[in-house]
Residue, then its C-alpha position, 0 to 999 in steps of 0.5 A: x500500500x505504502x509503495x503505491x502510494x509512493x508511486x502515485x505520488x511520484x508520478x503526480x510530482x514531476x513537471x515544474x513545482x512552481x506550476x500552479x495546475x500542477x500544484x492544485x493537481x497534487x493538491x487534488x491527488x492527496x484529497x484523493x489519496x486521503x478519501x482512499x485512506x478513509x474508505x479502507x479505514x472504514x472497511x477495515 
C-alpha cells in the first residue's frame, strides 16, 4: 500500500513545482489519496 502510494505520488510530482495546475493537481491527488485512506479505514 505504502509503495503505491509512493508511486502515485511520484508520478503526480514531476513537471515544474512552481506550476500552479500542477500544484492544485497534487493538491487534488492527496484529497484523493486521503478519501482512499478513509474508505479502507472504514472497511477495515
Amino acid at each position: 500500500m505504502i509503495q503505491f502510494i509512493w508511486r502515485f505520488y511520484a508520478t503526480h510530482s514531476t513537471g515544474s513545482r512552481f506550476n500552479i495546475q500542477s500544484l492544485n493537481s497534487r493538491i487534488l491527488a492527496v484529497k484523493k489519496l486521503a478519501e482512499i485512506a478513509a474508505g479502507i479505514a472504514y472497511i477495515r
